[in-house]
C-alpha positions in Angstrom: -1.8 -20.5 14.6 -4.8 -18.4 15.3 -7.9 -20.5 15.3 -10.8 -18.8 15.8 -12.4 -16.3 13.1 -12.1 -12.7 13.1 -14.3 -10.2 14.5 -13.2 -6.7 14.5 -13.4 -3.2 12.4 -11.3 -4.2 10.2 -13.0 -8.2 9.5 -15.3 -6.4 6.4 -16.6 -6.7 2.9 -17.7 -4.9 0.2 -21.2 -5.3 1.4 -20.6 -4.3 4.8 -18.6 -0.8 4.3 -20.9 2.0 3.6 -20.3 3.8 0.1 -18.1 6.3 1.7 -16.9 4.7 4.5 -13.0 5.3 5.4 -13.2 9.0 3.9 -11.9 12.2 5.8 -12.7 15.5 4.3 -10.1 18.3 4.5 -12.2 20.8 5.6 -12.1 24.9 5.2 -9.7 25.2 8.0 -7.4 22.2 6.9 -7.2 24.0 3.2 -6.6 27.7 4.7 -3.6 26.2 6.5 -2.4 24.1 3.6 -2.5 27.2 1.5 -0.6 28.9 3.9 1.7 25.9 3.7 2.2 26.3 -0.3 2.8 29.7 0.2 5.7 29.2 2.3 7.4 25.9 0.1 7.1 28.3 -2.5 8.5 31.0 -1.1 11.3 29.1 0.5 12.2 26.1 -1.5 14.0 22.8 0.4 13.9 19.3 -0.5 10.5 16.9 0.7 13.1 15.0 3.0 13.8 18.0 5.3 10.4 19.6 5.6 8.8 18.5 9.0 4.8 19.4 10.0 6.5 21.3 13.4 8.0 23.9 10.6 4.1 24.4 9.7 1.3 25.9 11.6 -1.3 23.0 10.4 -3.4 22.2 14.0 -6.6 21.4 12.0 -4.5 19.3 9.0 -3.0 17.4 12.3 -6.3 16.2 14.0 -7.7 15.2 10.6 -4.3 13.1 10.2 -4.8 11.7 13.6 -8.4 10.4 12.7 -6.6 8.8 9.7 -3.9 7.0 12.0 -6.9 5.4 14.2 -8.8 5.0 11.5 -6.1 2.9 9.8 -4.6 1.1 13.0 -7.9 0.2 14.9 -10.7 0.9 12.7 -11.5 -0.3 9.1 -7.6 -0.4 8.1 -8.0 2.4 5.4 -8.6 6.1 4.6 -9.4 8.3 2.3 -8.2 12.0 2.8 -10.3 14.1 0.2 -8.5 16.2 -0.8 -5.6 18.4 -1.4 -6.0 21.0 -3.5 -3.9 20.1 -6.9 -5.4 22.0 -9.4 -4.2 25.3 -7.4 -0.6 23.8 -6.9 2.4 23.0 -9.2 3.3 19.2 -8.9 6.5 20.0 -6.3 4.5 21.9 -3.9 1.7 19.8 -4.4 4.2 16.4 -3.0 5.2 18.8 -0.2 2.4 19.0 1.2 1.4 15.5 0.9 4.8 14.4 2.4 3.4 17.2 5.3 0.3 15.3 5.6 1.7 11.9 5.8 4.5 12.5 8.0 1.5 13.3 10.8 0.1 10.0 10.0 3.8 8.0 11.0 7.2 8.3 10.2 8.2 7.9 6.0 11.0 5.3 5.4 12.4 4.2 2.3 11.0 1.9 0.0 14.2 0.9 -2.5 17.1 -0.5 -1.3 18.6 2.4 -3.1 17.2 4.9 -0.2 14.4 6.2 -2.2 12.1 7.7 -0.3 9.3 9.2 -2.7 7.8 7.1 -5.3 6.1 7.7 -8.6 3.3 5.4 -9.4 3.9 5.4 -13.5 3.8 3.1 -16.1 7.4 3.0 -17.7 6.3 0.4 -20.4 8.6 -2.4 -18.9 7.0 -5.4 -17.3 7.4 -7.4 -14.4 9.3 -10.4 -14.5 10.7 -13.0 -12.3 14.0 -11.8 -10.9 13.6 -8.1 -13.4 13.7 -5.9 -10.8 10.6 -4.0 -12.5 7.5 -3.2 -9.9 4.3 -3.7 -11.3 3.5 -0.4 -10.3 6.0 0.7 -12.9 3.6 -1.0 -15.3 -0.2 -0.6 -16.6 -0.4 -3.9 -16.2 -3.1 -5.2 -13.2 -2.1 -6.5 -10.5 -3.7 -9.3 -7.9 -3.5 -8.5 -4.4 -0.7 -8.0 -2.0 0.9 -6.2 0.7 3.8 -4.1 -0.2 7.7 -5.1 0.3 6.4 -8.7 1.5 9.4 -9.9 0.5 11.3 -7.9 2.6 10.4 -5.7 5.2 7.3 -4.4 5.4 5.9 -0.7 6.0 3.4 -0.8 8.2 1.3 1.8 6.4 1.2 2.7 2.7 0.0 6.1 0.8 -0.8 6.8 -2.0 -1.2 10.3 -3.6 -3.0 11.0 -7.0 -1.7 13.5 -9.4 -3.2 12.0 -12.5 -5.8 9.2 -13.0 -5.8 7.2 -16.2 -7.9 7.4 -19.3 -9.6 4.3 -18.3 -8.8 2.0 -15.8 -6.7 1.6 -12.8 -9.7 0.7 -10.3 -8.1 0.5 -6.9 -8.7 -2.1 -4.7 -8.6 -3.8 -1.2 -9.7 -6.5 1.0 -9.4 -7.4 4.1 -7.2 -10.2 5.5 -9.2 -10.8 8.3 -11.7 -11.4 6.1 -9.6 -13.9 3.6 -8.6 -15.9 6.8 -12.0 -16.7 8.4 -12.5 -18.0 4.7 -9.6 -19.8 4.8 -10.7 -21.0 8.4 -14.2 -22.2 7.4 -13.3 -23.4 4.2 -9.5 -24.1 3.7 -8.5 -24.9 7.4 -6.3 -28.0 5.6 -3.7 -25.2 3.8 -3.5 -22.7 7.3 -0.9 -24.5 9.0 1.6 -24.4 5.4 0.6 -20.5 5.5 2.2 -20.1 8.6 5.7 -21.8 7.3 8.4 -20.3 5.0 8.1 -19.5 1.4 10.6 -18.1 -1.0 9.6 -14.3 -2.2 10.9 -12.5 -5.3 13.2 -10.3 -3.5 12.4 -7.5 -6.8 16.4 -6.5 -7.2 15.7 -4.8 -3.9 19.2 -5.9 -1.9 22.4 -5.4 -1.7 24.5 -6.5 -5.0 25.5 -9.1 -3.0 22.6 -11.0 -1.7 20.1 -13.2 -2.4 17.7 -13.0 -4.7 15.1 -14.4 -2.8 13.9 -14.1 1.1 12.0 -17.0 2.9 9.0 -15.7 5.3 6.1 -17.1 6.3 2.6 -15.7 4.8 1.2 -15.1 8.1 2.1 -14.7 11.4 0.3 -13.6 14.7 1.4 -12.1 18.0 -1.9 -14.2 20.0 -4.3 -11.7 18.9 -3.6 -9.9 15.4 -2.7 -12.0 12.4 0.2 -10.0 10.0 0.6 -10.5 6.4 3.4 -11.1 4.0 0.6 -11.2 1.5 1.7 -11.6 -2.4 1.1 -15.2 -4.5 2.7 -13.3 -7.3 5.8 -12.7 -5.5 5.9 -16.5 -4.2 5.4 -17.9 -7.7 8.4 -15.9 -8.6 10.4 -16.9 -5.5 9.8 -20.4 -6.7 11.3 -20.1 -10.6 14.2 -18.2 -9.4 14.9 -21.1 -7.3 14.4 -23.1 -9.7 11.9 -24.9 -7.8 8.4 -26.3 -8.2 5.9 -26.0 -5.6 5.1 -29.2 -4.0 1.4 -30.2 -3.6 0.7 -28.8 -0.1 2.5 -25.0 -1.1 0.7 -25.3 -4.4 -2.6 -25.8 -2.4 -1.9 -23.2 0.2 -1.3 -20.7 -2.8 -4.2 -21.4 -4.6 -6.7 -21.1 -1.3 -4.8 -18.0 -0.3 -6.0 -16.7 -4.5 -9.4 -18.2 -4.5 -10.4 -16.9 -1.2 -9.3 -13.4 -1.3 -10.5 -13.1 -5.3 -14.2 -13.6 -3.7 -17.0 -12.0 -5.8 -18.4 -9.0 -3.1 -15.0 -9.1 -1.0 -13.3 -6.6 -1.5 -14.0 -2.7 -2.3 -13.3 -1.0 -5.4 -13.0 2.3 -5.8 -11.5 5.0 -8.7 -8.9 7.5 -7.7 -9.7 11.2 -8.2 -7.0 14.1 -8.6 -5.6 15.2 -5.4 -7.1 12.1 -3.5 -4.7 9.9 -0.9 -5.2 6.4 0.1 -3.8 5.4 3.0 -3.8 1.3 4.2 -2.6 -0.5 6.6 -0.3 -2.4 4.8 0.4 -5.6 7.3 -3.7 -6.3 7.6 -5.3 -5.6 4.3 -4.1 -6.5 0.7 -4.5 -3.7 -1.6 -4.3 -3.6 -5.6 -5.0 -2.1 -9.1 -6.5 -3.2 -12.5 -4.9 -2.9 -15.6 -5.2 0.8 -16.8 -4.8 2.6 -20.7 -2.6 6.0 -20.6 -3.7 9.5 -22.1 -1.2 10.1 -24.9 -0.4 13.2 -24.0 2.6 12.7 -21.5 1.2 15.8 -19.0 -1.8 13.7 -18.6 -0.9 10.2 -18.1 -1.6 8.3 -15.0 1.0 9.6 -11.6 0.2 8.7 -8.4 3.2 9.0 -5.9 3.7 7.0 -3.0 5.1 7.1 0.9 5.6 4.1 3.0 5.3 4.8 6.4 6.5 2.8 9.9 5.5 3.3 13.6 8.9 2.5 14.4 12.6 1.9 14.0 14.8 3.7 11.7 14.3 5.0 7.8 16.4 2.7 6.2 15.0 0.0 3.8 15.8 -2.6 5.5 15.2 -1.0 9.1 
């Protein structure tokens, strides 16, 4: 267990982060080459999964998408590429070149256990349950903070690309977990030691037919120097009922430190998506999330963001 507090790029709050801190402009050359990019897709049409940056002449798009990798890996843990171009693009060329884009940044890997590999962000008007299967990101519902496929394997990176924004809501939002665990150190130091022990997670559906429904991980573990999250009390609450399980006084305590601390007033940084916008986190050291959101009723205009988990290493599959 790591035992001193954090003091890095990525140990930050709300207060500390300049207004737009984390963002990387496209600029004129990285557009001219994109649009030279669209023309291409366009005029010769192949699945996202195929196309690969080395098809593309995109040497400006590249070193922008290696500030993001540094920026995401060493630096402040996030980035904000501003923007691609949507409103010049249909929606199929416009995912193209965002796959493009991302797949400078790391390597994309699926993110179902079905093998999907592109993701639409969309409210389907289902919610999610314990043991449903249904995302929350298929949902307008909010959402507290996590880190994605904690109950499973993890990408190391995720992005997310906007096509849409809501009519109101959806306020994106993230914190770093550096930050939550010198709180938890100075504050909470009683719960660490249960953080670092197994806990059942919600598994989501997301397994073979087979398998369990739930996976038993640890919220945090550390290689000496970094500390790495499985980070989602939603997912662990769930764990528990499909167990059919309550939490026994130290979990329940670790839980609610692991909430209170990371739900700080001034922690973490808010921020509304614009068309053609892409968040990119690193998904192992900062939790990221969403507020509840209300649609457009006209379906062209409601809410789509589409997301890419991305890995430094090991293969594509789901589960590695």
């Amino acid at each position: 267990m790591l035992e001193q507090p954090f003091s890095s790029p990525m140990t930050w709050d709300a207060k500390t982060l300049l207004t737009d801190e984390g963002r990387i402009d496209l600029d004129g050359a990285c557009l001219a080459e994109l649009d030279q990019a669209a023309a291409e897709l366009r005029d010769n049409p192949l699945p996202v999964e195929v196309l690969m940056p080395d098809d593309f002449d995109l040497p400006a798009c590249r070193a922008a998408m290696a500030q993001a990798h540094a920026q995401i890996y060493n630096g402040i843990g996030f980035a904000i590429i501003d923007r691609v171009p949507v409103d010049r693009l249909d929606t199929d060329v416009a995912k193209k070149l965002y796959w493009l884009l991302m797949s400078m940044v790391s390597r994309p890997v699926a993110q179902k256990w079905d093998g999907a590999i592109i993701y639409d962000v969309i409210d389907t008007g289902k919610k999610a349950l314990p043991g449903s299967g249904v995302r929350s990101s298929k949902t307008n519902g909010g959402q507290s903070y996590h880190t994605d496929n904690a109950f499973n394997l993890p990408p190391d990176f995720v992005a997310l690309f906007c096509l849409q924004t809501a009519q109101k809501g959806g306020v994106s939002g993230l914190v770093s977990l550096e930050t939550v665990y010198n709180i938890l150190l100075s504050e909470f130091s009683d719960v660490l030691p249960r953080l670092y022990e197994p806990f059942y997670f919600d598994r989501q559906m997301e397994h073979a037919p087979d398998d369990n429904q739930v996976s038993i991980k640890p919220v945090f573990e550390s290689d000496g120097e970094r500390l790495y999250a499985c980070f989602s009390p939603r997912r662990v609450e769930h764990g528990f009922e499909l167990q059919h399980e309550d939490m026994d006084a130290p979990t329940r305590a670790a839980i609610d430190a692991l909430v209170k601390a990371s739900e700080r007033q001034g922690l973490g940084k808010t921020f509304q998506f614009e068309r053609g916008q892409i968040q990119i986190v690193n998904n192992k050291r900062l939790g990221h999330r969403r507020t509840s959101f209300r649609d457009w009723p006209e379906p062209e205009r409601r809410r789509h963001l589409v997301r890419i988990w991305l890995r430094e290493s090991g293969r594509p599959f789901y589960l590695g």
